[in-house]
C-alpha positions in Angstrom: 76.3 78.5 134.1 73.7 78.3 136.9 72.7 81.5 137.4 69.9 81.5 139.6 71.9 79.3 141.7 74.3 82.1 142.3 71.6 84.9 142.8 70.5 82.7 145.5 73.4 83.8 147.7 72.7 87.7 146.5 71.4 88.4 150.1 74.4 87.2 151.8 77.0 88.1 149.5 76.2 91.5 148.1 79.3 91.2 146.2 78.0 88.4 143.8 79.3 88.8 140.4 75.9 88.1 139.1 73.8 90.8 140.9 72.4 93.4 139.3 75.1 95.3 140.4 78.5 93.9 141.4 82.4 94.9 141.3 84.5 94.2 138.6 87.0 92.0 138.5 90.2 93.5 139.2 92.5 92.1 136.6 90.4 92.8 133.7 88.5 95.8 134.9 92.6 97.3 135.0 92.9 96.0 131.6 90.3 97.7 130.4 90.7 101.2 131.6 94.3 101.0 130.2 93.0 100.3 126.9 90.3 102.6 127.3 93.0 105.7 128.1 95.2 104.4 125.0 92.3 104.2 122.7 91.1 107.7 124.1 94.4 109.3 123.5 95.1 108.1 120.1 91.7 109.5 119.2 92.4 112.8 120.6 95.9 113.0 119.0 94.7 111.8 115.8 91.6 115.0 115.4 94.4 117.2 117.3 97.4 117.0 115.3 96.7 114.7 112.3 92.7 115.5 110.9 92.4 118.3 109.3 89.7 120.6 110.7 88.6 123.7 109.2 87.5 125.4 112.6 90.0 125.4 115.6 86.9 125.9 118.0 84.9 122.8 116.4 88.0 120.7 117.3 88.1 122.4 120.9 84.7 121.5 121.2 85.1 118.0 119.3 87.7 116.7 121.6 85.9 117.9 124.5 82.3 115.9 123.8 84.9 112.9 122.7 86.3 112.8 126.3 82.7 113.4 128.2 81.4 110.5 126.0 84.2 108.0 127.6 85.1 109.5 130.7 82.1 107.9 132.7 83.0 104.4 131.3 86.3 105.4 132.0 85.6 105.7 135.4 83.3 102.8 135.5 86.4 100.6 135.0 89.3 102.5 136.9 86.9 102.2 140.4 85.6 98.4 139.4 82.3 99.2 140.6 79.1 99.0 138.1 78.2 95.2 136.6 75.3 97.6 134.6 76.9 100.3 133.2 73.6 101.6 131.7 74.5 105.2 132.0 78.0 104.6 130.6 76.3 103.1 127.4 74.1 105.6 127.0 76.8 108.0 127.5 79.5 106.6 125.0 77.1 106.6 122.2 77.9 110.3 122.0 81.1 109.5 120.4 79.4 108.3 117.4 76.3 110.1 117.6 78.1 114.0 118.3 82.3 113.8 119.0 83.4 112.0 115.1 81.1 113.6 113.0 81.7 117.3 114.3 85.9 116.5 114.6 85.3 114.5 111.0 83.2 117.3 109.4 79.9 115.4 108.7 78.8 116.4 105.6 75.3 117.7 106.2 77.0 120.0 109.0 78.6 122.0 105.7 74.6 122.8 104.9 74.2 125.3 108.3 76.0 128.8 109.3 79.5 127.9 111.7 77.3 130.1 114.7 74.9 126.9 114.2 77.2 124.4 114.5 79.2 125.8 117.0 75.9 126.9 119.1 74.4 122.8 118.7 78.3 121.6 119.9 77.9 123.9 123.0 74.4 122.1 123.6 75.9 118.9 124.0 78.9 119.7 126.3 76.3 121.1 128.8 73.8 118.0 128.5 77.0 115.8 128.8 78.4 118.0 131.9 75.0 118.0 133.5 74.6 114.2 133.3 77.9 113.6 134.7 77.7 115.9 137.4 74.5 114.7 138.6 75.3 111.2 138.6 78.4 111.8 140.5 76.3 113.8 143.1 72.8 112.0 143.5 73.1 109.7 146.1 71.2 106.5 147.3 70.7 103.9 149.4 70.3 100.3 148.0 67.1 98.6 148.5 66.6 95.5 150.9 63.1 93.6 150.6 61.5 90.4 149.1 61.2 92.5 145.8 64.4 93.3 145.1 66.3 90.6 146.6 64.2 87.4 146.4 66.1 85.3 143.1 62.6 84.2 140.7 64.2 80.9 140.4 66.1 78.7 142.6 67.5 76.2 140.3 69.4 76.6 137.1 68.0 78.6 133.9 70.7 77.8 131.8 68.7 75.7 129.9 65.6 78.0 129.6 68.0 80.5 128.1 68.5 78.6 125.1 65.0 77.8 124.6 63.9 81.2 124.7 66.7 82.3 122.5 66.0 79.6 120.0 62.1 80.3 120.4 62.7 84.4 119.9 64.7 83.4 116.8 61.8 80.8 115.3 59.4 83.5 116.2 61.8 86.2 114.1 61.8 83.8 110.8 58.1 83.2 111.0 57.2 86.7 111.1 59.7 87.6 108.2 59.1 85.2 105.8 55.7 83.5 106.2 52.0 84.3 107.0 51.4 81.8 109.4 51.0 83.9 112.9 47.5 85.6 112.7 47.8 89.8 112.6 45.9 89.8 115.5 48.4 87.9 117.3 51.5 89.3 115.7 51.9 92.9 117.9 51.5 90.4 121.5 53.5 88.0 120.2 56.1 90.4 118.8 56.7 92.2 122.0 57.2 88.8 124.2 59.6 87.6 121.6 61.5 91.0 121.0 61.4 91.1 125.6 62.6 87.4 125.4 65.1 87.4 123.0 66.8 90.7 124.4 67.2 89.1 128.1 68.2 85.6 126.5 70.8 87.2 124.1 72.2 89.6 127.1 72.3 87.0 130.2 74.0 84.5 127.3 76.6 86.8 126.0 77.2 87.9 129.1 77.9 84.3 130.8 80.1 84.0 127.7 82.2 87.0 128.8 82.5 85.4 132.5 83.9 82.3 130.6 80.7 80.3 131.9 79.4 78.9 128.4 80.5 75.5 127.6 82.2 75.3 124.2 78.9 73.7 122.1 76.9 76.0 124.2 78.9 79.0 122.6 78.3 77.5 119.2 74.4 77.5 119.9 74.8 80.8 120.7 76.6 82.7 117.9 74.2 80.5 115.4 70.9 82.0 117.2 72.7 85.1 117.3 74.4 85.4 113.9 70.8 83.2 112.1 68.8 86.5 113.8 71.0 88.8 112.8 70.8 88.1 109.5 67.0 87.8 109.2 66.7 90.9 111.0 68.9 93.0 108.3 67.5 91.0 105.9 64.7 93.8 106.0 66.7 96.6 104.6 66.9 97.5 108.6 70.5 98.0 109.7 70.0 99.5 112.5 67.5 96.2 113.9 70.4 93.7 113.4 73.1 96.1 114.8 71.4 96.5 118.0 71.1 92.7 118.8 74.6 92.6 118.0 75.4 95.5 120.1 73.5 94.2 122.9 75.3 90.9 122.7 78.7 92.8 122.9 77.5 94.8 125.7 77.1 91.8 127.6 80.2 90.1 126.8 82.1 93.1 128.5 80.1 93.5 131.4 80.7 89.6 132.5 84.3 89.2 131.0 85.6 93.4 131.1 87.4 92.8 127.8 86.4 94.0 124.5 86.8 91.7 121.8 88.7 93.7 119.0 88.9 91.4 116.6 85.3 90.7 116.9 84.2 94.4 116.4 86.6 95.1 114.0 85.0 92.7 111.6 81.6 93.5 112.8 82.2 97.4 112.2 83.4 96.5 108.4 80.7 94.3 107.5 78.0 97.2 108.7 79.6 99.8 106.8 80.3 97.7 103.6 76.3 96.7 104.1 75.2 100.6 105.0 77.4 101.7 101.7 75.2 99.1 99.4 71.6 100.0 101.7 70.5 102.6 99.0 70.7 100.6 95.9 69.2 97.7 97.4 66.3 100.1 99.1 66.0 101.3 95.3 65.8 98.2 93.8 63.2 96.2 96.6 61.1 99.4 97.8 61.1 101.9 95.2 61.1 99.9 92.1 58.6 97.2 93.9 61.1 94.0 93.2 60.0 91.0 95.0 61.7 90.5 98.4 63.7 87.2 98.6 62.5 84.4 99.8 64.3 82.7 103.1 66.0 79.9 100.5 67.4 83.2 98.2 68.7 84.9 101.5 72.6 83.7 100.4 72.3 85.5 96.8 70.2 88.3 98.5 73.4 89.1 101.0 75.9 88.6 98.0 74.4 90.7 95.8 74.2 93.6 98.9 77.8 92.3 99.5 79.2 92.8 96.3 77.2 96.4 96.2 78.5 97.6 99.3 82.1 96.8 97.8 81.1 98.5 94.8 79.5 101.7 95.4 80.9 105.2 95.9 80.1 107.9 97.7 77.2 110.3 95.9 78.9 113.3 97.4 82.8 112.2 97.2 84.9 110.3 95.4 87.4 109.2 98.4 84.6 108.8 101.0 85.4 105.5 102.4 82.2 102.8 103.6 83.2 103.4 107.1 83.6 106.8 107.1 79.8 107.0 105.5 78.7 104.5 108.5 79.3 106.8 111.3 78.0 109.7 109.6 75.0 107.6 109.7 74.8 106.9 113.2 75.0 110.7 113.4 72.9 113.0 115.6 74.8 116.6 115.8 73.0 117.3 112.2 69.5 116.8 113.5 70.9 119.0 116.7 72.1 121.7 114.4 69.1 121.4 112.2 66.7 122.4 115.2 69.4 125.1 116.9 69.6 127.3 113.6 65.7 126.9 113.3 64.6 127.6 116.9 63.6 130.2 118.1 64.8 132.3 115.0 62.3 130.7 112.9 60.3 128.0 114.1 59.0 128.7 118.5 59.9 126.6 121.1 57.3 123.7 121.2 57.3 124.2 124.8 57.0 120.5 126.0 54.5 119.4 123.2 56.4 116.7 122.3 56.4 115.3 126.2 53.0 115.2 125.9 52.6 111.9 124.1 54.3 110.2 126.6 51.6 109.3 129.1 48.9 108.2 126.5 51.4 105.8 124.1 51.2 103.6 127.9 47.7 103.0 127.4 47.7 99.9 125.5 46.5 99.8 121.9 43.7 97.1 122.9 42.0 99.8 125.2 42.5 103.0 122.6 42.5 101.6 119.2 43.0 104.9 117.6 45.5 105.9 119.7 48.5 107.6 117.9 51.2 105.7 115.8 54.4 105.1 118.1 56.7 107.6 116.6 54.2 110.4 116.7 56.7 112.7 118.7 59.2 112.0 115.8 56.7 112.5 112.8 55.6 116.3 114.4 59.2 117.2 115.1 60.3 116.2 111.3 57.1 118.1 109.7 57.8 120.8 112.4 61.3 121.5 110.9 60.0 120.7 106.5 61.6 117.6 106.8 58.7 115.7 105.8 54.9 116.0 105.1 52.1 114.2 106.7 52.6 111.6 103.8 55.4 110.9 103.9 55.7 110.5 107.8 53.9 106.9 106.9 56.6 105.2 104.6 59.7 106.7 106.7 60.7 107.9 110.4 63.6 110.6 110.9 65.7 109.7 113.8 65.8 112.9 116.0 67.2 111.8 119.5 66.1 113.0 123.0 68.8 115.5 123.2 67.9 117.3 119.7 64.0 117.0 121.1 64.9 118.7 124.8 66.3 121.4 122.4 63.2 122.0 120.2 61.1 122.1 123.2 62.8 124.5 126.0 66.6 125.1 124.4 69.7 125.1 126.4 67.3 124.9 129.6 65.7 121.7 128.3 69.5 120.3 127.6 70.1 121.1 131.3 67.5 119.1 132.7 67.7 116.8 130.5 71.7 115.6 131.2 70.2 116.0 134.9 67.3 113.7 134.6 69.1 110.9 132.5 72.3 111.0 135.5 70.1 111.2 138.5 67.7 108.3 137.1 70.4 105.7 136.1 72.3 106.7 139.2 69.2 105.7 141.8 68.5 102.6 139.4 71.8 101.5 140.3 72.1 101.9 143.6 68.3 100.5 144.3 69.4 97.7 142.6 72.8 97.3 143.9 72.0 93.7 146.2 69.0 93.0 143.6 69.9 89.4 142.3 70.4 89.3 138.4 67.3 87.1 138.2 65.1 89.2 140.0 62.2 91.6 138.3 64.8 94.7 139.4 67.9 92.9 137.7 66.2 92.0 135.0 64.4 95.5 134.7 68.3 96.9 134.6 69.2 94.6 131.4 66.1 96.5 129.7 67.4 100.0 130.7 71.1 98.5 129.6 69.6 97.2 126.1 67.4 100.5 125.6 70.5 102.8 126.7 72.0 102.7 123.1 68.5 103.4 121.3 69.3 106.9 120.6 67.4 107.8 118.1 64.1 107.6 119.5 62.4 110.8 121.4 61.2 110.6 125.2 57.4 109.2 124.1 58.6 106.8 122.2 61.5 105.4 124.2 59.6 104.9 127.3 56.7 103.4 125.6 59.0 100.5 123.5 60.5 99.9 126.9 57.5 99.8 129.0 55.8 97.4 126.5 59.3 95.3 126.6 59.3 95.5 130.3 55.9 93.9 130.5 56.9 91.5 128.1 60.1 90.2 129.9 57.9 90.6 133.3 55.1 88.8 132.7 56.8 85.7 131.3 59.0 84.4 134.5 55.6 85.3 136.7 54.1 82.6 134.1 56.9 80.7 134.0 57.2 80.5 137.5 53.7 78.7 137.9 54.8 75.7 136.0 58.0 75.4 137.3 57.7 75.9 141.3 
């Protein structure tokens, strides 16, 4: 794989498979849209026909945020266009996060009045129709210049891949499980290696899609991948594993356009056998205060979450199945309903207060040591709404999402803009970056919008301050890398 080598040609060839944004290959691009429209369809005739639903309108509404979640990486594949589908990420996560657990009946929807429900469903089909619509419409023109075009490297990276891989990884078991990086040093040398280790693991995966990872170079791969992956869960923290894993997968389509079933078959069982057994093993390692495992007890750690996750039942039914309780986890529509029976009936609009904290979580902490904790949008919209108290906000965070925060703040208005916003800014990204080699600070800025696409659970503030840090992170090191190697 010698990537740089082939951004080189970017310029000349705007067509490159490895710019920042390239068509698909024809073969497989067709492949996947076919599978795309069966898998679609069986979903829609399954809820239709098949699940029982208690409302008619819920399933109505249901099948139409299923088919707004897809339909842009639909068309993503049917016109071969996109090598970064960054919007159709972002955009297929509402299958999960709204379409199966309204046409599935989450069970913490059963807690609000049907007008609720029905009123938080209506929400999301105009912030999906607003996001579509204005990425179809907002147009651009790609842009030429040193900046965007010029590759950062001119010979091969392959190899510095690996390293920084293997080093993100080393950095990863270090942090976990022993005290030797300083505090003082662990926030810098978190974000490099978190920046590092998301390009690394995307630019490999990917070159593994376009079948241009030799066959040991596979095997280093899924052991850095699958070795941090398990360190990372290892915390109690599904959702940190699962997104490493995500962003590998991600990658792998956009450089082969195939989906490897098999692969997230087995990937979707294991999370939702580990997710069923999560609370016990919380109970037992935070709330009782056992003594977390050691990296050598790791295997009996995993079996013994293994063997719970087989075990357990569901608190609130005895035929739940694990991965039925999995994507009611992944589940946003509750917090959405939560905030659209509450506001303005009870609680006021916050009227932007929330968007405030976005500007000063980018001054770094160095400069503004008491500046507020990260997730400070999230703590006042859960203490807001009685979710939590003060306390409490310092032992756990409540996943709200950008679309439930748009709500609290301005309603369906703040929906609106908000679809609008998220359509016309991934739409401009990828057509500035269009001839930007995939090596480049643009290309590489697009894999961080790509890998931060599926974090869906974090509000505005916090979102654009993880990715800024990242992107300063990922930045800074080929500018430094650069010095020692040209």
């Amino acid at each position: 794989m010698h990537l740089a080598e082939a951004d080189s040609q970017a310029e000349t060839a705007p067509d490159n498979p490895l710019a920042a944004s390239s068509p698909l290959s024809g073969k497989n691009a067709k492949l996947l849209f076919r599978g795309g429209i069966i898998a679609t369809a069986a979903l829609c005739v399954y809820f239709a026909f098949v699940f029982p639903i208690d409302d008619p309108l819920h399933r109505f509404q249901g099948l139409a945020i299923l088919i707004l979640s897809v339909l842009p990486g639909l068309l993503w594949a049917r016109r071969q266009e996109s090598a970064f589908p960054v919007f159709q990420t972002f955009m297929v996560t509402g299958l999960n996060s709204f379409a199966l657990p309204l046409l599935g009946g989450h069970e913490l929807l059963r807690h609000y009045p049907v007008e609720s429900v029905t009123a938080a469903a209506w929400g999301v089909i105009l912030f999906q129709f607003c996001a579509i619509t204005s990425y179809e419409l907002a147009p651009g023109i790609p842009k030429i210049g040193i900046w965007w075009n010029m590759p950062l490297f001119s010979g091969s990276i392959d190899r510095l891949l690996r390293i920084g891989l293997g080093l993100s990884t080393l950095y990863t078991l270090l942090s976990e499980f022993t005290e030797l990086i300083p505090s003082e040093l662990n926030s810098i040398l978190r974000a490099i290696a978190f920046g590092v280790g998301t390009l690394c693991t995307f630019l490999l995966s990917r070159a593994w899609g376009a079948g241009e990872l030799s066959g040991k170079h596979k095997i280093y791969f899924g052991i850095m991948l699958g070795v941090q992956s398990l360190l990372l869960v290892s915390t109690l923290f599904l959702v940190s594993g699962l997104s490493l894993l995500v962003l590998a997968l991600i990658g792998y389509v956009s450089g082969g356009k195939r989906i490897p079933i098999v692969t997230c078959v087995l990937l979707f069982v294991c999370m939702a056998v580990l997710h069923n057994g999560k609370s016990t093993m919380r109970m037992k390692y935070w709330e009782n205060d056992a003594p977390r495992p050691t990296l050598w007890e790791l295997p009996s750690f995993f079996g013994e979450w293994l063997q719970q996750g087989l075990t357990q039942r569901s608190q609130t039914a005895g035929d739940t199945i694990v991965s039925r309780k999995l994507i009611e986890r992944t589940s946003l529509l509750h917090m959405l309903t939560l905030v659209v029976d509450a506001t303005p009936s009870r609680q006021p609009f916050l009227d932007g207060e929330t968007y405030t904290h976005i500007l000063p979580q980018l001054v770094p902490r160095i400069f503004w040591p008491d500046k507020p904790v990260g997730h400070v949008s999230t703590h006042r919209l859960a203490t807001y709404y009685g979710l939590q108290d003060e306390e409490s906000t310092l032992r756990t965070t409540i996943g709200f999402g950008v679309v439930a925060e748009a709500f609290a703040n301005f309603g369906f208005l703040g929906l609106a803009f908000l679809g609008a916003l998220i359509g016309c800014s991934t739409k401009l990204a990828g057509v500035w970056t269009r001839y930007s080699p995939l090596i480049s600070y643009p290309g590489l800025l697009m894999v961080l919008l790509l890998a931060w696409s599926f974090q869906i659970e974090l509000p505005m503030s916090a979102w654009i301050a993880s990715l800024s840090q990242a992107a300063v992170a990922v930045l800074g090191v080929p500018f430094v890398l650069k010095r020692f190697i040209e």
